[in-house]
N, C-alpha and C positions, 0 to 999 in steps of 0.2 A: 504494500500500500504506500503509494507517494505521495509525503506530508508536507505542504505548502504553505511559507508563512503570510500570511496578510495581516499586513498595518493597522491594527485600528485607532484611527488619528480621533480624539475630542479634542473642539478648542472650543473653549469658556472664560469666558469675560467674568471675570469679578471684579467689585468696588467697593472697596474698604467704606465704609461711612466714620469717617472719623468724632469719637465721642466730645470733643470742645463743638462739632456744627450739631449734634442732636442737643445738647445743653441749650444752647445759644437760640435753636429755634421752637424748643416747649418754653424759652423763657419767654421768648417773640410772642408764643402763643398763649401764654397766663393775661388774665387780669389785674388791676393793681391786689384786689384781696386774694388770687388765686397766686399772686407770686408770691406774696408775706407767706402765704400758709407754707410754700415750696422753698421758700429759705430758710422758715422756721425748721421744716425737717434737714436741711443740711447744714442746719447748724447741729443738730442732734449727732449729726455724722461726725463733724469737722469741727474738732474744740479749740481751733483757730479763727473761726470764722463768727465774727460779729457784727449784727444788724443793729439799728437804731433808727428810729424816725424822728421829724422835726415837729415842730408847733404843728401845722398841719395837722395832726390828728391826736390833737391835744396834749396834756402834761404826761400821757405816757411815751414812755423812750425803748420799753423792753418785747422782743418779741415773743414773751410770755403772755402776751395781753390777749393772744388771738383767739377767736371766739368760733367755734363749728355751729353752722346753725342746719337746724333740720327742715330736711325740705319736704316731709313726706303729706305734708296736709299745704292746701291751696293758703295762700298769706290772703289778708282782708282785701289787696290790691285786685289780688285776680278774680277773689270770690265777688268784689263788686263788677269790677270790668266787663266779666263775664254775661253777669247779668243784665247789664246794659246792653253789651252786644246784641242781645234776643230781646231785649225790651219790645211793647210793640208803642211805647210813646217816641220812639230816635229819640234820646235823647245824643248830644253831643259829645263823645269819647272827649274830646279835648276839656270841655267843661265839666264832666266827671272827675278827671282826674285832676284838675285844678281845685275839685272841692275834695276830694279825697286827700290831699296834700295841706289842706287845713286842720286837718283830724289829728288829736291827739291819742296817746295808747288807750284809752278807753272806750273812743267813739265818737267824743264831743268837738265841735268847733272852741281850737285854740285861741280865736280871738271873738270880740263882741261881735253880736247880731248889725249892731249900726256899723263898725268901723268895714264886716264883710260886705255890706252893701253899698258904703258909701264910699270904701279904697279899695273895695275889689275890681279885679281887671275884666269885668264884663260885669253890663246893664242888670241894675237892679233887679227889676222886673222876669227877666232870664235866668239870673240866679235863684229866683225864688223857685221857676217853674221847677230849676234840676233838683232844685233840696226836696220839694215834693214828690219827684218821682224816684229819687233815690231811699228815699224811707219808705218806699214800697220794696227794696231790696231786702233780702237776710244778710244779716242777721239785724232783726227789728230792733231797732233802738237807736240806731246811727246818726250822725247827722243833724244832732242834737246839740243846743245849747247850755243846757244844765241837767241835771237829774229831773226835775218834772216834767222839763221837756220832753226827755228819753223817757220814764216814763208813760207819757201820754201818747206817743208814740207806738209804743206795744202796744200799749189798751186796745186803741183805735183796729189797729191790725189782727185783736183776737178775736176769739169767739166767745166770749165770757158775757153772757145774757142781761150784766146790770151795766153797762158801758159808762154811762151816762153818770150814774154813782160813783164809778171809781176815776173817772177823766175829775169829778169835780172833786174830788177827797183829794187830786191830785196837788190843789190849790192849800191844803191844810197838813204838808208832809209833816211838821215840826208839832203841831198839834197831838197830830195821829202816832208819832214817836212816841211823847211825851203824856200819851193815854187823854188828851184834855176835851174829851168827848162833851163835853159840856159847849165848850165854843163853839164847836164844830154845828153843835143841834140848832145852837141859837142865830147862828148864820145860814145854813141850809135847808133848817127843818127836815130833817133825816132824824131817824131813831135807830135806836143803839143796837138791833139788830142789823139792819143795813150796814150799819158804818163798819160793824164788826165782818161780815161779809165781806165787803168789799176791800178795806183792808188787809183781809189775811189774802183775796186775791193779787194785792198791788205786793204784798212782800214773795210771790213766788217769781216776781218778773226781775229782769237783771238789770241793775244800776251800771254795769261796767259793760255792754256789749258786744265791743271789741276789745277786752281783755284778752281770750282766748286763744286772737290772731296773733298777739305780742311774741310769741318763741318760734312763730312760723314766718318772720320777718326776713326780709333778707337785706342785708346792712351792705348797701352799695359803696364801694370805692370809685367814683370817677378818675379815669384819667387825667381827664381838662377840666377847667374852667372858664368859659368861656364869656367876656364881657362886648358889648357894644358899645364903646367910647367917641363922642364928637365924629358920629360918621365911620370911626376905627375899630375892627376887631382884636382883642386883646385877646391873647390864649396864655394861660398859666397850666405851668405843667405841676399837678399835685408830688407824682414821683421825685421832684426835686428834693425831697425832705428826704431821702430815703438814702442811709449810710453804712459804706460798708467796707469795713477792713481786717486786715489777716493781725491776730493778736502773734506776737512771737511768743515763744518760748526761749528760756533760758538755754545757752549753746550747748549740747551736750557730746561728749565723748565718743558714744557710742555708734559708728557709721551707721548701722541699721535707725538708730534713731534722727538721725540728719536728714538721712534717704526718707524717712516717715513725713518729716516737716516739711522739708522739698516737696515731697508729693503733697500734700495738704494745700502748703502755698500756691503748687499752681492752678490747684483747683481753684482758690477762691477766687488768682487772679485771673480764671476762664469764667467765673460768674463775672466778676464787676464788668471785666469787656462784654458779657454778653446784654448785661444791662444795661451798659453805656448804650451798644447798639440798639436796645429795644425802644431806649429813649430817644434815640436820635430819627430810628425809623417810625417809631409815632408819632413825634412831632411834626415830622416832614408830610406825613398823609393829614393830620389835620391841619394845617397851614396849606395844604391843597383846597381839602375839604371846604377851610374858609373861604378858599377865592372862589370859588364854585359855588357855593351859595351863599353868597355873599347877603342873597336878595331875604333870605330865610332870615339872618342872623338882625340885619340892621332892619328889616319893615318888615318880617312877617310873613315873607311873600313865598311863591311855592319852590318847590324845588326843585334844579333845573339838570338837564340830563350829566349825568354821571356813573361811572362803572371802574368795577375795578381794573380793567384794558387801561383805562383813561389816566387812573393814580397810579400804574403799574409803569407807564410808557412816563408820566411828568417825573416819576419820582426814580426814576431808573431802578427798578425794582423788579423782581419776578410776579406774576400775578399769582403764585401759590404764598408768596411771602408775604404778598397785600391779604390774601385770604388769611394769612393765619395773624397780622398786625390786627384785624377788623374784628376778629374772634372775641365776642365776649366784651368789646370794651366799650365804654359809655365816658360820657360827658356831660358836667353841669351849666345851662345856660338857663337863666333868670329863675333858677332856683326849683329848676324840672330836671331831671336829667332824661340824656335822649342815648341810644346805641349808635355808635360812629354810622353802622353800616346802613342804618338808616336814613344814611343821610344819602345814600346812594340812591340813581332813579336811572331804568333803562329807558328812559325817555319814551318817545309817542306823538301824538300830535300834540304840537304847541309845548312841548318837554312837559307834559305832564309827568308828575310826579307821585313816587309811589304813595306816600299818604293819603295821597290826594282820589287816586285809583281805588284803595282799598276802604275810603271813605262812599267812593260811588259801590262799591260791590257789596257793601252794608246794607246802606241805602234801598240798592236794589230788592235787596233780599228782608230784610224789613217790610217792602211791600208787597212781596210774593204771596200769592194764595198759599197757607200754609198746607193745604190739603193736596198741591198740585207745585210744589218748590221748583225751583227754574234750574236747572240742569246748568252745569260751567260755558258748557256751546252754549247755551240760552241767553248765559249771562256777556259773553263774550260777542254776540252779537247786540244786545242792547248797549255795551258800551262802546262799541263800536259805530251805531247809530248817534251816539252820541260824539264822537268823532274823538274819542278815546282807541287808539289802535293798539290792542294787545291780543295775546294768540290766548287759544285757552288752557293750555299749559301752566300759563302767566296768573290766567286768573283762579287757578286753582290753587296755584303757588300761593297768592294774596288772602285767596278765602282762609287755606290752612294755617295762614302765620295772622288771623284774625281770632282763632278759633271757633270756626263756620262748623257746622258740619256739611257732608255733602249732600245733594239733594233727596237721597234715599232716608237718611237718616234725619232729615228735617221733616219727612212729612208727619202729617196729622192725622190718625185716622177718625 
């Protein structure tokens, strides 16, 4: 038998991914609290490595302060939001969350009834209508100026047969504390069964009704700060307070232990360059961000087409690395905070912008037969009539980042 040798030739390409570029870009890709949390664990590693932060986020300096919150229950943000979304009065998302942003831990508006109506940033009359329709939201109580208020509140909202008894014992809480059942008669003419009824009803309802949401908050770090100066946009970088250096150790003898601190130092000093860079390429996309919507920042106005292509090609950047700078990070402008990426709009006719779209595709859908819901094609040609051009891809993209459901699951039977 004659044995013949053949070649067998592989060739295979590998590429080392070198561990300072995977560092450098989960750092690119934290937020400002998702990166404190991620250098609080490498400092647990690296007993050279020391963070601190500046005023910025108050008299603490230690990165012992950091706080895990739990996300497994909706925060009162979404639980209201939500509800708005399917409201069937429209109310305004923008003006919901403008009053939700008034609200202290408990439920209640942080400032007077006069000062919200007469320095708040929309018509009196307007504000009133959303405070009424939001205390048609759960959790009943909200929205309220004091405890009788929240109280009277729920009342209205239950089912409790003597209404009218307990809304006006509402008027005599200190009274009804203090047993002085006597007052009470000789002002309302109510007897002492009544009052005793109604009472023990008004102490089952809750004084605090956004207590509950408080542990389910999520304590936002913005990147920026964003002002509107004399016509000027002003961007402050919050990460600036943020300090970090390698502690030395005393010099020791031992080579294995020298080689230990060499290696430790140049980890830290592969963090602080990676953070220099995340600072340099975030600023650099929102100081795009700025000149691009310029019209948003200084009047208001809508947002005009922009894409990550757009901040990828100005900022000489990859568009996976704009994908992962955009990841997650927000900004405070007039005392709201907004997500960068949000600022982005694949434009359309007249560069309509994304809010702007997924405010019409609300709209829409708010005034759908709920029995007969309109399908994304459906909706994608009514905004289209409307000389809104987007595919329906786009606007199912819009519905699910509203949290819509889709037409199946909206109907009513």
């Amino acid at each position: 038998m004659k044995q013949t040798l053949v070649p067998n030739l592989k060739l295979s390409l590998k590429q080392s991914f070198h561990q300072a570029k995977a560092q450098s870009l989960k750092i690119l890709a934290c937020n400002n609290e998702e990166l404190r949390i991620y250098l609080n664990e490498q400092m647990s590693r690296n007993p050279f490595l020391h963070c601190s932060y500046g005023s910025s986020y108050g008299n603490h300096t230690d990165m012992d302060i950091l706080l895990e919150y739990s996300h497994e229950h909706k925060s009162l943000y979404d639980e209201i939001m939500e509800q708005a979304r399917f409201s069937k009065y429209s109310p305004d998302l923008k003006i919901c969350e403008y009053l939700l942003y008034q609200l202290d831990s408990n439920g209640y508006f942080k400032i007077s009834r006069r000062r919200l109506f007469e320095e708040g940033h929309y018509p009196k009359d307007i504000l009133k209508r959303h405070i009424a329709i939001l205390r048609t939201f759960e959790p009943y109580g909200i929205f309220a100026f004091d405890v009788k208020d929240c109280l009277k509140i729920q009342i209205r909202r239950s089912q409790y047969h003597a209404k009218e008894t307990a809304l006006l014992l509402c008027n005599y809480l200190e009274e009804l504390a203090l047993h002085h059942y006597d007052v009470i008669k000789n002002n309302t003419g109510l007897c002492d069964e009544d009052i005793e009824e109604s009472y023990s009803f008004i102490k089952t309802l809750n004084p605090k009704p956004a207590s509950g949401y408080n542990s389910d908050s999520v304590y936002i770090h913005p990147e920026f700060i964003i002002r509107a100066e004399d016509e000027n946009i002003k961007i402050q970088e919050i990460s600036d307070d943020l300090h970090i250096s390698f502690r030395a150790a005393e010099e020791e003898d031992s080579k294995e232990l020298r080689d230990y601190m060499k290696q430790q130092k140049a980890q830290v000093n592969n963090i602080i360059s990676s953070i220099q860079k995340r600072s340099f390429t975030l600023m650099q996309i929102m100081q795009y961000i700025c000149d691009i919507q310029k019209d948003f920042f200084l009047c208001h106005g809508n947002l005009h087409h922009l894409t990550m292509a757009m901040i990828a090609e100005n900022c000489d950047l990859h568009v996976s690395t704009v994908s992962r700078a955009l990841t997650n990070k927000s900004f405070e402008f007039e005392n709201r905070y907004y997500l960068m990426k949000n600022m982005l709009s694949s434009g359309g006719v007249d560069d309509i912008g994304a809010e702007e779209i997924k405010t019409e595709i609300r709209g829409i859908i708010n005034d759908e037969d709920k029995k007969k819901p309109l399908s994304d094609d459906k909706i994608c040609e009514i905004l289209n009539e409307r000389g809104i051009a987007v595919s329906r891809r786009t606007v199912a993209k819009y519905r699910e980042s509203c949290h819509i459901f889709n037409s199946q699951k909206r109907r009513i039977k």
